[in-house]
SEDREN-626057 format. One record per residue (C-alpha): x, y, z; residue in one letter. Coordinates in steps of 0.5 Angstrom, whole numbers. Example, Ala and Ser with C-alpha at 12.3 -4.5 7.8 and 13.67 -1.06 7.14 Angstrom:
residues 2
((25,-9,16),a)
((27,-2,14),s)
This chain:
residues 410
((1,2,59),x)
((-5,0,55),x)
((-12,3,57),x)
((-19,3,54),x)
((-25,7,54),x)
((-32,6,51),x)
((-36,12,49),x)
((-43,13,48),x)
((-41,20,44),x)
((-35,23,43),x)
((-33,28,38),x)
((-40,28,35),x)
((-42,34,32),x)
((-46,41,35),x)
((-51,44,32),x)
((-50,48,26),x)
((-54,53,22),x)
((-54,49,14),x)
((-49,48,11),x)
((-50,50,3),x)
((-45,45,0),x)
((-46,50,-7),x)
((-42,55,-3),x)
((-35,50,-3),x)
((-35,47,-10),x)
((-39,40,-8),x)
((-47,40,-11),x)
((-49,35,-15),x)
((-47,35,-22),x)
((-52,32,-29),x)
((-45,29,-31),x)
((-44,22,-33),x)
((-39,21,-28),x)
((-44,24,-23),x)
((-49,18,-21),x)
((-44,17,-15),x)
((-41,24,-13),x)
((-49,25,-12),x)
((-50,20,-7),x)
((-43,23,-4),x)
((-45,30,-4),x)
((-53,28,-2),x)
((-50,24,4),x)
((-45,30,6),x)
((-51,34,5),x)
((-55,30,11),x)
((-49,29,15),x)
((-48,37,16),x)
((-56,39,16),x)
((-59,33,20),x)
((-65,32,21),x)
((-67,35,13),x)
((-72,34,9),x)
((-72,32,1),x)
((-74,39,-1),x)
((-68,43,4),x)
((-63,38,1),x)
((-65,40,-6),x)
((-63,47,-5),x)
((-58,45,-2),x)
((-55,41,-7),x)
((-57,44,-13),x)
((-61,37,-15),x)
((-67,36,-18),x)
((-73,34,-12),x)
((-74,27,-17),x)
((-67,26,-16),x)
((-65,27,-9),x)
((-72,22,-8),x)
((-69,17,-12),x)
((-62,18,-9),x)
((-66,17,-1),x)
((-69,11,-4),x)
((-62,8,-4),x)
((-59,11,2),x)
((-64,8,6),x)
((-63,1,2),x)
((-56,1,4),x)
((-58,2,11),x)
((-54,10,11),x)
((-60,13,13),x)
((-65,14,17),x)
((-72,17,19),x)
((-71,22,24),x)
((-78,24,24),x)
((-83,29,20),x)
((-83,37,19),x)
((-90,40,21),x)
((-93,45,22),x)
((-94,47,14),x)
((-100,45,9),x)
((-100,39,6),x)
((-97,31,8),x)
((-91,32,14),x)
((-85,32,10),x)
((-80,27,12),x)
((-74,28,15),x)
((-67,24,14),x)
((-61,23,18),x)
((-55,19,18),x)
((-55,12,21),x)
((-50,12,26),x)
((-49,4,24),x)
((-49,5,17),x)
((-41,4,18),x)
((-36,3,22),x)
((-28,6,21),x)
((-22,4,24),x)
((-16,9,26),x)
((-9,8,28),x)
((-4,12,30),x)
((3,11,31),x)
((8,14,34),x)
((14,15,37),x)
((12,14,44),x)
((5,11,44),x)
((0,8,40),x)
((-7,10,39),x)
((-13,6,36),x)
((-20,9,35),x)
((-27,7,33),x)
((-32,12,29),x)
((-39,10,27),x)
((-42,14,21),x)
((-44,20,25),x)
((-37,20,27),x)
((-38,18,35),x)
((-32,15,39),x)
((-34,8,40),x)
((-28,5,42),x)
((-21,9,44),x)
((-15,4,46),x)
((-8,7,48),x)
((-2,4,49),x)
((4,8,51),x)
((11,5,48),x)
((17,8,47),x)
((18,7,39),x)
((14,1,37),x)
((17,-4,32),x)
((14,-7,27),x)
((12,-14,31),x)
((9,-9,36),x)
((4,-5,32),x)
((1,-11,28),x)
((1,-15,35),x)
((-3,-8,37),x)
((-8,-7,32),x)
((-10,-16,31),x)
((-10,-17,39),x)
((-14,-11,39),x)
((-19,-12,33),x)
((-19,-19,36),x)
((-22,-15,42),x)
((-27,-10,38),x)
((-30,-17,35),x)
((-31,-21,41),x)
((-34,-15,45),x)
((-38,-14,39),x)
((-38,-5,40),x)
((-39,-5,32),x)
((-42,-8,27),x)
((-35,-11,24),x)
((-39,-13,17),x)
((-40,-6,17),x)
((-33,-3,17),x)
((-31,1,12),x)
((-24,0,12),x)
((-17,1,16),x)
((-13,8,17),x)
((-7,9,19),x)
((-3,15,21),x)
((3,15,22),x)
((9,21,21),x)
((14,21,15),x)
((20,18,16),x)
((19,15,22),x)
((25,10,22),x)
((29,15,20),x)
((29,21,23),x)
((34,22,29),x)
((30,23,35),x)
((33,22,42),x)
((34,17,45),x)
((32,12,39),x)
((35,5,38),x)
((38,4,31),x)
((35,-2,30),x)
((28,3,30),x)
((31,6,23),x)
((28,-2,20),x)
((21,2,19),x)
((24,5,13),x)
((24,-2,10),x)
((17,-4,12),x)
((10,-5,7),x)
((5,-2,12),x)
((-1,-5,8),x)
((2,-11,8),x)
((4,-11,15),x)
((-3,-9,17),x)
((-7,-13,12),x)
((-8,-20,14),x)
((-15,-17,17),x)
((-18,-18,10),x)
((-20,-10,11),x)
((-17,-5,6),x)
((-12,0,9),x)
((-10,6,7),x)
((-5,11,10),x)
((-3,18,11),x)
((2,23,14),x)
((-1,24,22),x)
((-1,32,21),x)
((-5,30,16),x)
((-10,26,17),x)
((-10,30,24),x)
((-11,36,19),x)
((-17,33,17),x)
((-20,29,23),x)
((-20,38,25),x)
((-24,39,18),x)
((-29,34,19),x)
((-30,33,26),x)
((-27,40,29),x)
((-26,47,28),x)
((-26,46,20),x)
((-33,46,20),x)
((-32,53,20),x)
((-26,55,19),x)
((-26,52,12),x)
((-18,54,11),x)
((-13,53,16),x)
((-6,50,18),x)
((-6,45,24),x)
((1,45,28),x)
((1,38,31),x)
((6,38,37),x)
((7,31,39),x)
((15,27,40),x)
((16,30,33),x)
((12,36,29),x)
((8,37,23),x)
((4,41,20),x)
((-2,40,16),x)
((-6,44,11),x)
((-13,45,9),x)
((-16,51,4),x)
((-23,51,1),x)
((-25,45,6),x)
((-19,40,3),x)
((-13,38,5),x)
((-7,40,1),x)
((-2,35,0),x)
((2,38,-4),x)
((7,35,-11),x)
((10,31,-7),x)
((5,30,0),x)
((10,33,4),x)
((7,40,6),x)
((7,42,12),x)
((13,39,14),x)
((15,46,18),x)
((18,41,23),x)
((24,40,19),x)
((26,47,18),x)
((33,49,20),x)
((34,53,26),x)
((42,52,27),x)
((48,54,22),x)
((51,47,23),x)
((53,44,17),x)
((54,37,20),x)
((49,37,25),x)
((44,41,22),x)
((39,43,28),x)
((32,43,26),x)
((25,46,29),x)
((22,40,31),x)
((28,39,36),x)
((27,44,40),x)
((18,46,39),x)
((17,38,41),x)
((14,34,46),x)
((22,31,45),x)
((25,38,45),x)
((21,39,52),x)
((23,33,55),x)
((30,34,52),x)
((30,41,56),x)
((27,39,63),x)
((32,34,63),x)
((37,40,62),x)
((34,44,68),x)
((35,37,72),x)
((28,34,71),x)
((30,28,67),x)
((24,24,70),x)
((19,29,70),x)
((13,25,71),x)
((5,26,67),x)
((5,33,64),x)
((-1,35,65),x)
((1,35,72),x)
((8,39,72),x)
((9,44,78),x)
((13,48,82),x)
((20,49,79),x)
((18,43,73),x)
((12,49,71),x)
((16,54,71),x)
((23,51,67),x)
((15,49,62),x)
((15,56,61),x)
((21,57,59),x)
((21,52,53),x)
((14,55,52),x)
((17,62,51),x)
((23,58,47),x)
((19,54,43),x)
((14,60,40),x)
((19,65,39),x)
((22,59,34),x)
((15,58,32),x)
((13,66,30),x)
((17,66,24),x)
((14,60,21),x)
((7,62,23),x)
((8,69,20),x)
((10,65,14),x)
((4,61,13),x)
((-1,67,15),x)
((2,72,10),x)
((2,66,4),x)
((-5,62,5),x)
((-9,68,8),x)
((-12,62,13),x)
((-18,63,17),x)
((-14,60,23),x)
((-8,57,25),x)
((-10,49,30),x)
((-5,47,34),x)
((-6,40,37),x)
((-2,33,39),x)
((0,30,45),x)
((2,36,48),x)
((-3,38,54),x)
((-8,42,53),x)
((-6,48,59),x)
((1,48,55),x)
((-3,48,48),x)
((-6,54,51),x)
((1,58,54),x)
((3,56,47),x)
((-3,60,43),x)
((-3,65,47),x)
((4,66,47),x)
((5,66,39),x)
((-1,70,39),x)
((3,75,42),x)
((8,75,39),x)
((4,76,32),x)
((1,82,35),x)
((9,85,37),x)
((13,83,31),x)
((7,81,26),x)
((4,89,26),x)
((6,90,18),x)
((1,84,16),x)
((-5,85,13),x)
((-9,81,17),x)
((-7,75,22),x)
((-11,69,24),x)
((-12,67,31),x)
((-8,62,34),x)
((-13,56,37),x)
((-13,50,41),x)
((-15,44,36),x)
((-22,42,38),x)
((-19,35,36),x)
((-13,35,40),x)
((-9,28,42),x)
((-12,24,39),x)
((-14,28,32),x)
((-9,24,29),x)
((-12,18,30),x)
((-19,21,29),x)
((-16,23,22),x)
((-14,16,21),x)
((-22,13,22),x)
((-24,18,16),x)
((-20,16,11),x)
((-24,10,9),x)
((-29,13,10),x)
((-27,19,6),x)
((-25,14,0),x)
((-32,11,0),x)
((-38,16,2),x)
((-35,23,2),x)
((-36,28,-3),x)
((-28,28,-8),x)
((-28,33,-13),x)
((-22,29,-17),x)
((-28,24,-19),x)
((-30,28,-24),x)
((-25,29,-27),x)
((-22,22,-29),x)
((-20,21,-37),x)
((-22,15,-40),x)
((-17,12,-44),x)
């Protein structure tokens, strides 16, 4: 099943007191690397504050007036930004203010996933232009490249973009995918761990960049969702599988081998041959797995569980958060994060049970803890992994990133 919407708004952003990037690391810099990273941060600078003023963007960022006036001259050539109208009020010439061109760019994300795949538009400031969603139990490789062209295709011919402007292709998609042994999956779905995903996607002549989907889920919360302010913070990202993102000081933290967070592989069974893991229990397949052990193999939405089918959906809150408060506690006591997320494709009233659970259960057996942090619903909640997706290629060419700088030349 395959449904599509269109969006004059969407995630958007609300209103915000300024935010000082000199606070997180990201001001400008008078390095030779620094031409570029002042443009990232500027525009960061206009996208966090607008509408805001040369002189504002300045004590914001920490460079020069001259510099921001010459660095505005070149985001308004590139159509990035706009005028949102003047600042009165004050002596002198009204000063302008900026603001980003919603039409400035476009990104594309995917994310795939074991039971759906998920298709998004974000324009430049962010806003979901277009949202398609096709339900299907572990996708194949022909099936995903099929979605994505046919629905491109789509997206072109309905001219909801500007597809000039596209600022690339992101995909999230969990690791493993092929390989990890979910219920019910067809052994022919393990080919995913021999599939190029860039060249399978790439025949649209757009670049594509890929990432976890707790990941980018991870950063569609820190841009567009609670990580405005809560600047560290572990994502749980409940969906046919479990995942984790990481984010501290307003960054997503990969690890050495890109693979922190992945909490859901953690063993919870003493089974040497056929270790138990947490992602077999605390999933939407785990969920799904325990409704049908209580007589419910054909449950029906989620969101509309009632009867004996709510109450056996309690029990697996109560299971699946008794076997995440360790874990959970873990992450508090190391990280020290301002929040812990959790979003997916759980829904959102069972999101909510399973927050509140773990928050109790943090109060009774986390006593001893320094400081714990609240336990929340995502802001970006289903389709954060695939809103995640649409900012990396924005990320790779707009936004602020601390690695330019360091680069040695050879």
């Amino acid at each position: 099943m395959s449904t599509t919407e269109r969006k004059a708004s969407g995630v958007g952003f609300s209103a915000r007191d300024r935010v000082n990037l000199l606070s997180s690391g990201l001001s400008g810099t008078n390095l030779e690397r620094g031409s570029s990273h002042n443009q990232r941060v500027t525009l960061q600078a206009i996208r966090l504050n607008a509408p805001v003023t040369k002189v504002e963007l300045a004590e914001i960022t920490g460079l020069t007036p001259p510099s921001i006036t010459n660095i505005a001259r070149k985001l308004f050539a590139d159509g990035l930004i706009i005028e949102a109208g003047r600042r009165r009020g004050e002596r002198g010439q009204p000063a302008l203010k900026l603001a980003i061109n919603p039409d400035g760019a476009f990104s594309i994300g995917v994310n795939i996933d074991r039971d759906h795949m998920t298709m998004v538009a974000l324009d430049f400031l962010g806003e979901l232009r277009l949202r398609i969603v096709e339900n299907i139990q572990f996708p194949m490789p022909d099936q995903v490249r099929d979605f994505v062209s046919r629905n491109l295709e789509s997206i072109r011919a309905a001219g909801v973009i500007d597809m000039g402007r596209i600022a690339g292709i992101g995909v999230a998609i969990p690791d493993d995918f092929g390989g990890v042994d979910l219920p019910h999956r067809p052994s022919e779905f393990a080919i995913w761990e021999t599939v190029d995903l860039k060249q399978l996607l790439g025949m649209h002549g757009l670049e594509v960049t890929i990432e976890n989907d707790a990941t980018a889920a991870a950063i569609g919360e820190l841009q567009f969702g609670h990580g405005r302010v809560a600047q560290t913070f572990f994502y749980l990202l409940v969906n046919a599988g479990l995942g984790g993102g990481l984010v501290i000081d307003g960054h997503s933290v990969t690890g050495s081998s890109g693979r922190s967070g992945e909490i859901g592989f953690l063993p919870i069974g003493r089974t040497r041959r056929n270790p138990v893991v947490l992602q077999d229990v605390a999933s939407l397949s785990g969920l799904y797995s325990h409704l049908a052990e209580t007589g419910f193999p054909d449950p029906g939405p989620l969101d509309q569980l009632s009867g004996a089918q709510s109450e056996a959906a309690s029990q697996w809150i109560d299971k699946a958060a008794d076997l995440l408060t360790e874990p959970m506690m873990v992450i508090n006591a190391v990280i020290d994060p301002a929040a812990i997320f959790i979003g997916g494709r759980l829904p959102t009233t069972l999101v909510d049970q399973l927050c509140d659970r773990l928050a109790l259960n943090f109060r009774h057996r986390g006593a001893s803890l320094p400081a714990r942090a609240p336990i929340r619903r995502a802001e970006l909640s289903e389709d954060a992994a695939a809103i995640g997706a649409a900012i990396l290629p924005f990320s790779s060419r707009f936004l602020p990133n601390r690695t330019a700088l360091m680069k040695i030349d050879a």
